[in-house]
C-alpha positions in Angstrom: 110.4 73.8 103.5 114.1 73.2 103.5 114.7 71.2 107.2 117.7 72.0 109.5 119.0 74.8 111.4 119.3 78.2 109.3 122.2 80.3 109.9 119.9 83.9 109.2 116.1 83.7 109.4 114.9 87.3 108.1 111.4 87.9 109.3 110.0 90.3 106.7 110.7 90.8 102.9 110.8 94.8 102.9 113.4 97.3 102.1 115.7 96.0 105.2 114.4 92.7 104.7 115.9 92.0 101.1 119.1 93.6 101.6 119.9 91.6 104.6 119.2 88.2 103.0 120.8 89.1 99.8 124.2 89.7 101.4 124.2 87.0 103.9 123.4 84.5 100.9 126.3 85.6 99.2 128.4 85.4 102.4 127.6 81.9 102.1 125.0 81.5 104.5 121.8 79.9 104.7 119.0 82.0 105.0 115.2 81.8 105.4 113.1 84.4 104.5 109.5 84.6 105.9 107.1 87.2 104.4 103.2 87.4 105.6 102.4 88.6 102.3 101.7 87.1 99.1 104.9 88.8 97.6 108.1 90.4 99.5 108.7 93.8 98.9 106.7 95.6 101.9 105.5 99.2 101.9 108.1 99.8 98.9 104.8 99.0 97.1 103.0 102.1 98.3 106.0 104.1 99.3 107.1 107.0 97.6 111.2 105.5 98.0 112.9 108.8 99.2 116.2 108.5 99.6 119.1 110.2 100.9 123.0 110.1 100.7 126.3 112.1 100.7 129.1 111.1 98.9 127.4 108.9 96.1 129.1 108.6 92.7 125.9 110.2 91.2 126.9 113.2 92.8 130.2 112.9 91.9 129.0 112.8 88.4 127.2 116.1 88.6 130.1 118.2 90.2 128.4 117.6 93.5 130.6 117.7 96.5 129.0 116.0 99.8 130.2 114.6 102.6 128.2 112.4 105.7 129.3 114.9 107.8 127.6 117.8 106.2 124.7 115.1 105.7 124.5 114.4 109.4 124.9 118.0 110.3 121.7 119.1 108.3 119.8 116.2 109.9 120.6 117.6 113.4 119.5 120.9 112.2 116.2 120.0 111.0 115.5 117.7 113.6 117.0 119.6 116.2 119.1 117.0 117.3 116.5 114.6 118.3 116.6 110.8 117.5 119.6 108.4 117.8 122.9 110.1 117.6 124.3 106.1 117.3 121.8 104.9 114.4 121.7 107.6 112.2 125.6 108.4 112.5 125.8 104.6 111.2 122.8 105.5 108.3 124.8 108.3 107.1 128.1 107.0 107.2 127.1 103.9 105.4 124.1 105.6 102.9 126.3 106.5 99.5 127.9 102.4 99.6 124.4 101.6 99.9 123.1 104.0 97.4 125.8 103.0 94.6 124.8 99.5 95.0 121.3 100.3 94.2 122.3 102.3 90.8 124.7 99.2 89.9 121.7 96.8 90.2 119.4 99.3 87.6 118.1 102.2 90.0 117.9 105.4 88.3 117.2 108.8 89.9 114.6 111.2 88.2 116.3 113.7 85.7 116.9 116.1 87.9 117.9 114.7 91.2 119.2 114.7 93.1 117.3 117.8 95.0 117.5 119.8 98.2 114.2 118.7 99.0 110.6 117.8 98.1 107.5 119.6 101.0 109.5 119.2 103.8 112.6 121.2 105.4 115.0 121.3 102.6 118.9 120.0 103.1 121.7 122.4 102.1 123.1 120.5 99.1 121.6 118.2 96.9 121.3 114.4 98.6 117.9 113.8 97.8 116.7 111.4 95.3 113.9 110.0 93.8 112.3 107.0 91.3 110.4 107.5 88.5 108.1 105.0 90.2 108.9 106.1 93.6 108.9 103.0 96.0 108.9 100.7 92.8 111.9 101.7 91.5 113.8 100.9 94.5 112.0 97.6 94.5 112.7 97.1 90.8 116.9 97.2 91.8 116.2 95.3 94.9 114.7 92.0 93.6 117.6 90.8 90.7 120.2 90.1 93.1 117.6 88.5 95.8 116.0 86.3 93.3 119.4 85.3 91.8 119.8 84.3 95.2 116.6 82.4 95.7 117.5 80.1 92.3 120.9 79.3 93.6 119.3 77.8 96.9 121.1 80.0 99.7 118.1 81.9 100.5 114.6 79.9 101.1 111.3 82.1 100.5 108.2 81.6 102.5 105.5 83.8 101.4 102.1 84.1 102.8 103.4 82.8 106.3 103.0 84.7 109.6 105.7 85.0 112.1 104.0 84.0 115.3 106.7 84.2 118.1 110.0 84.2 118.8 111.8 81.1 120.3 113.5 82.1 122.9 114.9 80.8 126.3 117.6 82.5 129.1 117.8 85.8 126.7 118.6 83.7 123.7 116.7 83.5 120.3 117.2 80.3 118.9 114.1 80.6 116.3 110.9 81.7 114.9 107.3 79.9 115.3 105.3 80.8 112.3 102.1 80.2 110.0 101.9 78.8 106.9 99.7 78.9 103.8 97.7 76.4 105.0 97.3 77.3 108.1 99.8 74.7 110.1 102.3 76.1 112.5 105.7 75.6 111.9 109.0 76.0 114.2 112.0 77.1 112.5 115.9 76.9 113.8 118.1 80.1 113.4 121.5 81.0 114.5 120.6 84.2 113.8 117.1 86.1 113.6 116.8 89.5 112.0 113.3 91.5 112.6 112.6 93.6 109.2 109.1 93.6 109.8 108.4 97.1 109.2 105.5 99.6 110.8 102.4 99.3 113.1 100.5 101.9 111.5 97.6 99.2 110.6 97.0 97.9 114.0 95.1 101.2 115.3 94.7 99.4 118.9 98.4 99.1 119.1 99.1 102.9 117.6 97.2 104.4 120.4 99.2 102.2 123.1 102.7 103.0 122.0 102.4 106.6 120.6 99.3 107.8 123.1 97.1 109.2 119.9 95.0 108.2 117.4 95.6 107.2 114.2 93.8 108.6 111.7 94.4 108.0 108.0 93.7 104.6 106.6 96.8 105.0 104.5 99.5 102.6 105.8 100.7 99.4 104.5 98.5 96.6 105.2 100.9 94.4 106.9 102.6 97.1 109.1 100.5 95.8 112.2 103.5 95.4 114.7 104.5 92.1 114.8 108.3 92.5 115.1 107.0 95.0 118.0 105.4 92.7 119.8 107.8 89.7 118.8 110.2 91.7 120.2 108.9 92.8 123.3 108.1 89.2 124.2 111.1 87.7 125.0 112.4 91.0 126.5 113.3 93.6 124.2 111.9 97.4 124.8 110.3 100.1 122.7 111.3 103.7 122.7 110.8 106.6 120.3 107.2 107.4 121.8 108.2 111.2 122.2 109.4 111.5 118.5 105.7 111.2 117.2 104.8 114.0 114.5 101.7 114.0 112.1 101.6 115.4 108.2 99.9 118.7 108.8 96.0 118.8 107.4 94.5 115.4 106.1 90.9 115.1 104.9 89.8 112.0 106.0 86.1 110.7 104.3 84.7 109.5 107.9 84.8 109.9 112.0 85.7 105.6 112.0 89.3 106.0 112.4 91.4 105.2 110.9 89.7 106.9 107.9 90.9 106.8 104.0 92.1 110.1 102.7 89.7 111.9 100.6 90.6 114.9 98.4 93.8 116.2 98.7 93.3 120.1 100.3 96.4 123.0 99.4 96.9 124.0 102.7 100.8 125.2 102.2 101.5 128.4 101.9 104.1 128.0 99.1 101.7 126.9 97.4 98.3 128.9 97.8 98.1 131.6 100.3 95.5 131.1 103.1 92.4 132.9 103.1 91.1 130.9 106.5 91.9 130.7 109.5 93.7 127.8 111.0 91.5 126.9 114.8 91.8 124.0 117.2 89.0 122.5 119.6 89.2 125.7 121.5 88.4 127.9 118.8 92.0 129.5 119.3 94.5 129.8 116.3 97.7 128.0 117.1 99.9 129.2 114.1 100.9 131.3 111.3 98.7 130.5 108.3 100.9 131.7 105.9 104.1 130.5 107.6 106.3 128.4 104.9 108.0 126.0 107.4 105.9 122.9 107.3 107.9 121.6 109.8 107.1 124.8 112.2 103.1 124.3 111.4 103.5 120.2 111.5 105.4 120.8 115.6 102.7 123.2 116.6 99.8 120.9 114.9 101.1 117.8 117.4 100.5 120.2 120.3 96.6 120.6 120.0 93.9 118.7 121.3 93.3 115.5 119.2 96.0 116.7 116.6 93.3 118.0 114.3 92.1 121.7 113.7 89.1 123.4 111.3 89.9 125.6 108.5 87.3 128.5 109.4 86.2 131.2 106.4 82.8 132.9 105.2 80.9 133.2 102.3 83.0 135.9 100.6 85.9 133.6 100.8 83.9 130.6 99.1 83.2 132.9 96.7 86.7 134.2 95.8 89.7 132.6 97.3 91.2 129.7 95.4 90.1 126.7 96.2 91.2 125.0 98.9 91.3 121.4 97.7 93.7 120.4 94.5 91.8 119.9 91.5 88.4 120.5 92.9 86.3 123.4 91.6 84.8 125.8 93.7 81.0 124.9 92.7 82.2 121.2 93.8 83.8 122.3 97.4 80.7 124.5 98.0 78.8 120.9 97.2 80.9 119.0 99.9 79.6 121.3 102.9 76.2 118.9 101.9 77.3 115.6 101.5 80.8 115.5 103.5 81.2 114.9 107.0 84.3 117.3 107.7 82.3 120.0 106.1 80.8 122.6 108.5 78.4 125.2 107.8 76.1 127.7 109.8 74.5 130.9 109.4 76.2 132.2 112.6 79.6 131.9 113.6 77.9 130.2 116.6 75.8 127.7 114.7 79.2 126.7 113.2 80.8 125.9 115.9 77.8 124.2 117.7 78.0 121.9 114.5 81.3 121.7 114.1 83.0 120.5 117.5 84.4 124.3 118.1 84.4 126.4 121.3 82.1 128.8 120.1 83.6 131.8 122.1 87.0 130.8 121.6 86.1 130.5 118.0 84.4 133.8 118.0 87.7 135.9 120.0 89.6 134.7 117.6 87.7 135.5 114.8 86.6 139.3 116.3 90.6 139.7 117.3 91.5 138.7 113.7 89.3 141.3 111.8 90.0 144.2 114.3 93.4 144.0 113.6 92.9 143.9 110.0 90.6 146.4 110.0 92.9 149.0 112.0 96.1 148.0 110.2 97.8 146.3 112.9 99.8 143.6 113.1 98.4 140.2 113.2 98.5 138.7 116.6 100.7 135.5 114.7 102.5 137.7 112.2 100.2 136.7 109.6 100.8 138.5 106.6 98.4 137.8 103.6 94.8 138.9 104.9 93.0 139.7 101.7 89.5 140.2 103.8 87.6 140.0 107.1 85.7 137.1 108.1 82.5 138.6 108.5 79.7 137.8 105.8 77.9 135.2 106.8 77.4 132.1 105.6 80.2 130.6 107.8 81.9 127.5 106.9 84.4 124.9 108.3 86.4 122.1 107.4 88.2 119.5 109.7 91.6 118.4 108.9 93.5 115.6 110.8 97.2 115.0 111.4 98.8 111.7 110.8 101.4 109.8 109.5 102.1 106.2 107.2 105.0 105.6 109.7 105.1 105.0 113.6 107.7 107.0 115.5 108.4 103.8 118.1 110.5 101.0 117.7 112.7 97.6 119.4 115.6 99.4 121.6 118.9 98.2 119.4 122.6 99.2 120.1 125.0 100.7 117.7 125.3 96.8 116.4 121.7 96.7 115.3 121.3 94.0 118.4 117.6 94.0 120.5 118.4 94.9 124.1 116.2 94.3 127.0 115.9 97.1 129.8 119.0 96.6 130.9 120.7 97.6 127.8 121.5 94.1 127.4 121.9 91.8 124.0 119.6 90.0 123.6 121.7 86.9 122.1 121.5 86.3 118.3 118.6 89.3 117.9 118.5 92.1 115.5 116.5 94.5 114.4 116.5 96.8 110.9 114.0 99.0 109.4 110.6 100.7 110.6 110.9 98.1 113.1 113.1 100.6 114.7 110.7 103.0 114.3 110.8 106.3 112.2 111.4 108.6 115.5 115.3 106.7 115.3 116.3 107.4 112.0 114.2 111.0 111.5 114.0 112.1 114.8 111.3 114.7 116.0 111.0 115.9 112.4 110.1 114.2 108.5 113.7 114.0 107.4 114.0 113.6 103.4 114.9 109.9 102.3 115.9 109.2 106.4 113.3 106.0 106.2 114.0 104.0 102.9 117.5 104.6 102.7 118.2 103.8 107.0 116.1 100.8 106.0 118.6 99.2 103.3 121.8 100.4 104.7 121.4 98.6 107.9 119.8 95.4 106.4 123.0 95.5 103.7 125.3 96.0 107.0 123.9 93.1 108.7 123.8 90.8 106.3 126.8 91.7 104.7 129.3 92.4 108.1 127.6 92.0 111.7 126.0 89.1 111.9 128.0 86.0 112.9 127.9 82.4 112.3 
């Protein structure tokens, strides 16, 4: 390892990470990079990349006229102006620059994008882009100028070594102990220390203290396990962002030890297949539209019901005729599952089915009686509900269980409008900064899954620190 005192030490490789060290090497400093894992890149690996920007010469290109105002406007709208007004004001404004840089160094959008959108709220004019190999292809246009930087000997790459702890004294950071390879601890000098160490969706202990729930789905990065969270924290900072938690509306999850890998991937939108079920929390009470299109409106009422999980209820008929209800999967095959998988409910009763499934039973069976009297008389469903192609009344009854969750945690480090950790008194803490999920998702996206409002945050403020706030 290179000796001395390093003028940037970036804790994290990721998609803040890379960016940050990039441009502070070519602003002539000397930077340390320290990445847990055997290669940098993060959760661009398993990401799907979305990005978003207004302004960008792509668009340009295509006749497309966008501005970060408009941009920043449809952000508000979707996530009803929820978030940080500061941070994503300084995403937006900053997101094309950031955008064209990836395109000069090889990134290319699919054929057709940019888009309005992609499953969630769409924005009003096309800012949304995607790679061919979704997180990859950012990646892929990341690493050349990074690695041209490694060779030249401004920035130093420690793979496979754990950031411990901060080094810190009188609300000063003057370093980072860490972990190598082999297992010695280490103590390195910074002027400057940037956290880009991504998520906490891995550490299942820590999910449930930060965001109050439980996290679910096994399908997280394996490093996101909080350790810029907790780094943070320890010499002062704060989290925030706890009230921003939203979940993906209806994963199927293969077992009850959270979290759980996804299994099967059900077609639960109503763009996409038209429900047959009904949709029933723990009390056996609908809590939504089942045909509504918004995902957003069904993901908001989802976070709202015990355990942020419900049961897609149906009968025998509806085995037998609706389409099926997981992608790909035949209907002899789903009629298999209610045997050998354990979010698959059946009874012979409504009651049986609930006593086996977790359900109120006469909350479950209301709901059920209220939903096939109207339909039967021609009134209007109680939720406004309107494809009901047929009663739920011939019995054998059936139920699956479907989770909420996320890949990304809603908290992050408190930072100001200079990308410095503050401590509770809204105070800098000196020669700390902070980029990327770090911040938490709930900064950038607000109360809401904002298209591209994750990746492209990420990069535009590790590009902005290393490349005009930091100081040395």
């Amino acid at each position: 390892m290179v000796p001395g005192v390093f003028d940037v030490i970036v804790v994290g490789g990721g998609a803040a990470g890379l960016p940050c060290a990039t441009f502070a090497a070519q602003r002539g400093a000397k930077v340390l990079v320290l990445e847990h894992a055997v290669q940098v890149g993060g959760t661009l690996h398993f990401s799907t990349g979305q990005m978003s920007a207004a302004g960008t010469r792509l668009q340009k290109t295509l006749g497309i006229t966008d501005t970060p105002a408009a941009h920043l406007a449809d952000i508000e709208r979707i996530n009803g102006g929820t978030g940080d007004k500061v941070l994503i004001a300084l995403a937006v404004e900053n997101a094309a620059e950031t955008f064209d840089w990836l395109m000069d160094h090889g990134f290319t959008a699919l054929p057709e994008h940019p888009v309005l959108g992609h499953g969630h709220e769409p924005y009003s004019e096309r800012r949304y882009y995607w790679g061919e190999e979704g997180g990859l292809s950012v990646l892929q246009a990341l690493l050349p100028p990074f690695e041209r930087e490694v060779r030249a000997g401004r920035i130093t790459l420690a793979t496979e070594t754990e950031a411990l702890a901060l080094i810190a004294a009188d609300n000063v950071v003057t370093g980072v102990r860490a972990r190598g390879p082999d297992g010695r601890e280490q103590r390195f000098s910074g002027k400057n220390v940037v956290l880009t160490t991504g998520g906490y969706s891995r550490d299942p202990a820590f999910y449930r203290e930060v965001t109050g729930r439980t996290q679910y789905v096994a399908m997280a990065y394996p490093f996101a396990r909080g350790a810029g969270h907790k780094m943070g924290v320890a010499v002062g900072g704060t989290l925030r962002g706890r009230e921003n938690y939203m979940a993906l509306f209806g994963l199927l999850v293969d077992s009850h030890e959270f979290p759980a890998p996804i299994t099967y991937a059900p077609d639960l939108h109503a763009h996409s297949r038209l429900p047959w079920e009904l949709f029933v929390n723990a009390r056996g009470e609908r809590f939504v539209r089942e045909d509504e299109l918004s995902i957003h409106a069904r993901e908001s009422r989802l976070i709202e019901q015990p355990g942020v999980r419900f049961w897609a209820v149906f009968d025998e008929e509806i085995l037998r005729a609706a389409p099926p209800i997981l992608k790909n999967v035949s209907r002899a095959k789903v009629r298999a599952l209610f045997a050998t998988h354990p979010m698959f409910y059946r009874g012979e009763t409504l009651a049986a089915l609930a006593a086996k499934a977790g359900i109120d039973a006469a909350g479950l069976a209301a709901s059920v009686r209220r939903y096939n009297e109207a339909l039967a008389s021609g009134a209007r469903d109680a939720w406004g509900r309107a494809h009901r192609p047929r009663a739920i009344a011939s019995p054998a009854y059936y139920a699956i269980l479907f989770h909420g969750g996320a890949t990304g945690g809603p908290v992050g480090l408190t930072v100001d409008g200079a990308l410095r950790v503050t401590d509770k008194g809204g105070r800098p803490i000196r020669n700390l900064y902070a980029a990327g999920e770090v911040l938490g998702c709930g900064q950038t996206m607000g109360k809401a899954f904002v298209g591209g409002m994750n990746v492209t945050p990420a990069m535009t403020f590790g590009r902005l620190l290393g490349q005009k706030l930091l100081g040395w």
